[in-house]
Backbone bond lengths (Angstrom), bond angles and torsions (degrees), N, CA, C in turn:
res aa  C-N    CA-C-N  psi(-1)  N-CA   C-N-CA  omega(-1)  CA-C   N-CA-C  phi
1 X - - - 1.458 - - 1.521 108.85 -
2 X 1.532 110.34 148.44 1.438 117.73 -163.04 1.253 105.87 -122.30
3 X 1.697 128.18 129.85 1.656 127.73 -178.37 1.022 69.46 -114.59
4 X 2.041 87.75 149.19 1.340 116.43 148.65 1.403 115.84 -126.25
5 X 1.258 112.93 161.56 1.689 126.13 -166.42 1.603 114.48 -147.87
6 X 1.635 119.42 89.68 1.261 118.04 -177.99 1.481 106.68 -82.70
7 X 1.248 102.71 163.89 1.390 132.00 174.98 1.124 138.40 -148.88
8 X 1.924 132.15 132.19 1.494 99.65 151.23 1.628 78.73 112.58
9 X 1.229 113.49 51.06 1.544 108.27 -168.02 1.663 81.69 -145.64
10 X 1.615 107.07 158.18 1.667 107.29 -171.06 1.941 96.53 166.34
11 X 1.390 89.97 -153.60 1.936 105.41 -166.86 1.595 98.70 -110.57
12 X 0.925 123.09 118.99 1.614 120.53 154.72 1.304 103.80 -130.84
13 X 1.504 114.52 -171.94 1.814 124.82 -149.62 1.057 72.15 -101.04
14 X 1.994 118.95 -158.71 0.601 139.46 171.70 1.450 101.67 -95.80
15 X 1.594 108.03 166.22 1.889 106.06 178.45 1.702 115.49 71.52
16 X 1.519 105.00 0.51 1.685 107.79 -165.97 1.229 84.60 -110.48
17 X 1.752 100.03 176.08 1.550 122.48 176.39 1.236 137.02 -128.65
18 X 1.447 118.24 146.92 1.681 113.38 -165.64 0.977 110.87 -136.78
19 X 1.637 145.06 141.37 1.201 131.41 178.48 1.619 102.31 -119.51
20 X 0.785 114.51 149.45 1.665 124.32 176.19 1.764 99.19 -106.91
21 X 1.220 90.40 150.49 1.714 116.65 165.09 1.680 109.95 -117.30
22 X 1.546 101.63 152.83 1.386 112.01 159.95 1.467 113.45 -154.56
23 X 1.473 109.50 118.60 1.674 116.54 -167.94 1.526 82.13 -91.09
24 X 1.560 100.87 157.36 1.952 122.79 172.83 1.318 95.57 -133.33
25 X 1.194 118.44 135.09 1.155 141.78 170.19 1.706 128.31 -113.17
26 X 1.015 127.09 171.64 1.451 100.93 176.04 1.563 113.05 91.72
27 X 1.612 114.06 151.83 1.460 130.82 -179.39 1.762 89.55 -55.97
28 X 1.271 96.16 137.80 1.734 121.39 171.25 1.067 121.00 22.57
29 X 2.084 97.90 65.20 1.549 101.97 177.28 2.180 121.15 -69.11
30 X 1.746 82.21 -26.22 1.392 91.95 -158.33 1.761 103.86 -79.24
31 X 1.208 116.77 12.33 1.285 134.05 -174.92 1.637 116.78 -93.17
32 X 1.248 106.43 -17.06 2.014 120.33 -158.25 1.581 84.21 -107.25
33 X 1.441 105.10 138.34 1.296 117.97 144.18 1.469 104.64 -62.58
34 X 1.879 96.51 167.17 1.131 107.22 -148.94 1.488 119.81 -137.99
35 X 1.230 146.34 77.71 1.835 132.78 -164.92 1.122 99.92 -129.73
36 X 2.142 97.07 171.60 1.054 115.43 -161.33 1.472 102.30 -107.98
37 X 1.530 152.84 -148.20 0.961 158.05 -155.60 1.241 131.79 153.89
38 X 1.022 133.09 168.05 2.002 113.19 -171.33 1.969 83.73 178.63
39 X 2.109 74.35 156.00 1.772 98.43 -168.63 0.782 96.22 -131.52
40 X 1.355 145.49 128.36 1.673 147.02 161.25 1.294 96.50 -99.89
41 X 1.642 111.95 131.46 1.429 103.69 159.16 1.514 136.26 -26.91
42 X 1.451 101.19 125.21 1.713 85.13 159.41 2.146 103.36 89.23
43 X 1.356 104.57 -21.00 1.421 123.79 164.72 1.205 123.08 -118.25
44 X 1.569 103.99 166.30 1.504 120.22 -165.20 1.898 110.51 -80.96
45 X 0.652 120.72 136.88 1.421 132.04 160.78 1.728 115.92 -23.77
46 X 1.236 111.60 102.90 1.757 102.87 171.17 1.168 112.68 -148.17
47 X 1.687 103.32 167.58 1.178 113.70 173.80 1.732 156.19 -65.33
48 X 1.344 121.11 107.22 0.869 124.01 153.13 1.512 145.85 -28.05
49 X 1.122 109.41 -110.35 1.664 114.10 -170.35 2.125 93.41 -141.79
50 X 1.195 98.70 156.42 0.994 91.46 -174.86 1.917 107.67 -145.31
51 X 0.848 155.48 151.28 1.511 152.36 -155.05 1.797 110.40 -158.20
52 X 1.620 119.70 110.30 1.052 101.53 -153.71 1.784 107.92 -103.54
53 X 0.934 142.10 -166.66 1.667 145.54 173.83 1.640 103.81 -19.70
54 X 1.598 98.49 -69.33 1.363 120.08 -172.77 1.617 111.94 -68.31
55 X 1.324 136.05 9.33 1.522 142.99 -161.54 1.413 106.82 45.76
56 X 0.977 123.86 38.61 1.642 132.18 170.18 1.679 98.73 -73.00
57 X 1.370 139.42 133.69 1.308 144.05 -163.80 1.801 98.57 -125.63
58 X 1.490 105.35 148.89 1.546 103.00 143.51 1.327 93.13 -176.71
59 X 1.259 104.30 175.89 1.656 111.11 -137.42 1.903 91.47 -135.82
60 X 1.673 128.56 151.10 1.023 131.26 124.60 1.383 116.72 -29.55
61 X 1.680 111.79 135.30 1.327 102.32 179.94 2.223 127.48 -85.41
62 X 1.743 82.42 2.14 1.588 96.93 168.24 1.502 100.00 -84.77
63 X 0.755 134.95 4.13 1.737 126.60 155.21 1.143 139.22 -113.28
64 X 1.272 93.93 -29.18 1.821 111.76 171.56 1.234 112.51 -16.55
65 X 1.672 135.63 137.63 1.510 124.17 -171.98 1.163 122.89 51.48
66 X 1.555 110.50 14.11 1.986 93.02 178.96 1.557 82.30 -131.40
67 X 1.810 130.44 -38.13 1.179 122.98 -155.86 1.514 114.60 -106.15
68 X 1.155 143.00 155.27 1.417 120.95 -166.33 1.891 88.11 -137.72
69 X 1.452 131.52 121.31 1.481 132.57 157.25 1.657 101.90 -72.54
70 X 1.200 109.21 158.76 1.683 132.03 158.41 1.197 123.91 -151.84
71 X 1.421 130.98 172.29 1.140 123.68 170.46 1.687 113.14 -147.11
72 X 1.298 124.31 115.19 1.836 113.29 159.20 1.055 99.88 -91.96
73 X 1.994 110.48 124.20 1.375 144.33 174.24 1.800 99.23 -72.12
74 X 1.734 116.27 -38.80 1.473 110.50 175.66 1.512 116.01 -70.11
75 X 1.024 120.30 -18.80 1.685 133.27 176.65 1.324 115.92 -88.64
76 X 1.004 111.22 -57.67 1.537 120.72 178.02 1.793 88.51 94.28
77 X 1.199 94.22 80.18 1.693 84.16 178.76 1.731 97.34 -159.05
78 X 1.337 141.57 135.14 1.096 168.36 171.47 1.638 117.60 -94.21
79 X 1.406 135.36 100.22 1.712 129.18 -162.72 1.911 86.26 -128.68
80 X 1.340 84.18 143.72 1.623 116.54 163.18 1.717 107.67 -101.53
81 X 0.997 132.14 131.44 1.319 133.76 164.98 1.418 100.57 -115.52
82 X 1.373 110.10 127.05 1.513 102.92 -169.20 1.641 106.38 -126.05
83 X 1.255 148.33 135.17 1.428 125.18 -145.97 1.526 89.11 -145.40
84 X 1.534 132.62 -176.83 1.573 126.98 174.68 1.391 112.01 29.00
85 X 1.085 120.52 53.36 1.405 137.24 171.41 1.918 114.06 -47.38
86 X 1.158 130.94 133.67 0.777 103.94 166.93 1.763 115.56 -132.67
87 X 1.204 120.71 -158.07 2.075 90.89 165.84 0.963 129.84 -96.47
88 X 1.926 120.12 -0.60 1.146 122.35 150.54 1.407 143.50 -31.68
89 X 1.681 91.39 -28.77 1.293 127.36 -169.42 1.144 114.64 -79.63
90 X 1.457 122.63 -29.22 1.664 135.26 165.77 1.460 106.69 -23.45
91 X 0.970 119.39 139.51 2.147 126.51 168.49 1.567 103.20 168.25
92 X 0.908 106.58 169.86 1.389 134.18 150.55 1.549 102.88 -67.91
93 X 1.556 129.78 122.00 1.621 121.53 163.10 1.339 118.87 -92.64
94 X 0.986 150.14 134.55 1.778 143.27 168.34 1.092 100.34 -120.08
95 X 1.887 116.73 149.21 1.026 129.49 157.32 1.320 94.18 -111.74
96 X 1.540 85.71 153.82 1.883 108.99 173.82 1.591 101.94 -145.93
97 X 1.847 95.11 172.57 1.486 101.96 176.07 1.583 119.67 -116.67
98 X 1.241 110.49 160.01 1.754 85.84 153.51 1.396 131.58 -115.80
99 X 1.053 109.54 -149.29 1.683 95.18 -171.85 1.520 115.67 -81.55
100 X 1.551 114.41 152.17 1.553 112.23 -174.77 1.526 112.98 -38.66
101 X 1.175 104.42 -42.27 1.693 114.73 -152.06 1.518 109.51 -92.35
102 X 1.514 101.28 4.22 1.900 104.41 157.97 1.248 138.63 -68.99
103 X 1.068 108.69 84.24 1.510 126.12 -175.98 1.270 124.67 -93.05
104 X 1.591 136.21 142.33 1.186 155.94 -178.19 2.300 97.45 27.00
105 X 1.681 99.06 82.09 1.225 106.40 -163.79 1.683 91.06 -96.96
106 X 1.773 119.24 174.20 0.834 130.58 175.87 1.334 110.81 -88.84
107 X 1.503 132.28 179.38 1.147 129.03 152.47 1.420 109.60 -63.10
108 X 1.032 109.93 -12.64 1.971 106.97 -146.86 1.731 79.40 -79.00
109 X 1.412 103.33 -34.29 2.036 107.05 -148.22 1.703 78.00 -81.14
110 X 1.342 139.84 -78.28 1.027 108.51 -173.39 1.496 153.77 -93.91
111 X 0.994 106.91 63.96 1.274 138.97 160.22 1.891 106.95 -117.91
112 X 0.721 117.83 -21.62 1.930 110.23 161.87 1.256 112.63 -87.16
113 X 1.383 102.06 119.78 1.784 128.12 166.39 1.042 110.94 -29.22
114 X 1.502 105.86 -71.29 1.895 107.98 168.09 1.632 124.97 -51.42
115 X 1.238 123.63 37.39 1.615 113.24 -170.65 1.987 72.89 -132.72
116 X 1.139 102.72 -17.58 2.008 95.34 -178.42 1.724 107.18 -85.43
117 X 1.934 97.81 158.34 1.586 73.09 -173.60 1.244 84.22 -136.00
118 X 1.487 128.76 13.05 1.690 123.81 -171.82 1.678 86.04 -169.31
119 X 1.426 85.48 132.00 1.844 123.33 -164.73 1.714 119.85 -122.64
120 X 1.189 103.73 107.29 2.052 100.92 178.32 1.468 94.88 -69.46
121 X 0.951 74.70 177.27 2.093 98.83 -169.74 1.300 93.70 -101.95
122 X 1.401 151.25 55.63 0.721 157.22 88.49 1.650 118.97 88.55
123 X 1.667 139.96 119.23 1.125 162.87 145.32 1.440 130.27 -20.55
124 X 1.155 127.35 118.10 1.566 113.36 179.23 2.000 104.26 -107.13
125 X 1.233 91.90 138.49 1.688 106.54 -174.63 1.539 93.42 -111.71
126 X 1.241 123.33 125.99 1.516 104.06 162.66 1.789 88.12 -126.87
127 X 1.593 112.46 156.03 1.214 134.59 -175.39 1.461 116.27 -114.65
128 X 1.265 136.79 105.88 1.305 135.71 -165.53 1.602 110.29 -90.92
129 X 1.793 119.97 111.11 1.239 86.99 167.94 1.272 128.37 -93.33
């Protein structure tokens, strides 16, 4: 079983920058692909950026060039660097995992909610314009 623990979430202007954290805990965290996610009031849950076993990256294309995923495999920790902020950008962020045994996945699989199977309780970003 896999905890997650976000961080590093808060108020910036617009045009400013924030990076989020997410510690994993638990038997064979450093093994799960890995993404981010976001809630705007009043909307549905979507995808972010996502970073898989191998640090293979790809991004929502409303962030592309603005948001950067990473991962330390010695930490067990997963970061968003998020830069040109804007207030679109406002949500709740969550990281989640997927299952151990996800191997050589598509973009398509992660970027679907349902391909995660363990969820942090999740960060609030708000963006001031």
């Amino acid at each position: 079983q896999v905890q997650l623990v976000e961080s590093g979430g808060g108020l910036v202007q617009a045009g400013g920058s924030l990076s989020l954290s997410c510690a994993a805990s638990g038997r064979n965290a450093r093994d799960r692909n890995m993404g981010w996610f976001r809630q705007a009031p009043g909307k549905e849950r979507e995808f972010v950026a996502a970073i898989t076993r191998t640090s293979a990256t790809y991004y929502a294309d409303s962030v592309k060039g603005r948001f950067a995923i990473s991962r330390d495999n010695e930490k067990n920790t997963v970061s968003l660097r998020m830069d040109s902020l804007k207030s679109d950008d406002t949500a709740v962020y969550y990281c989640a995992v997927t299952p151990r045994t996800a191997y050589f996945v598509s973009n398509e699989y992660l970027s679907t909610e349902t391909s995660y199977v363990t969820w942090g309780q999740g960060t609030q970003v708000t963006v001031s314009s």
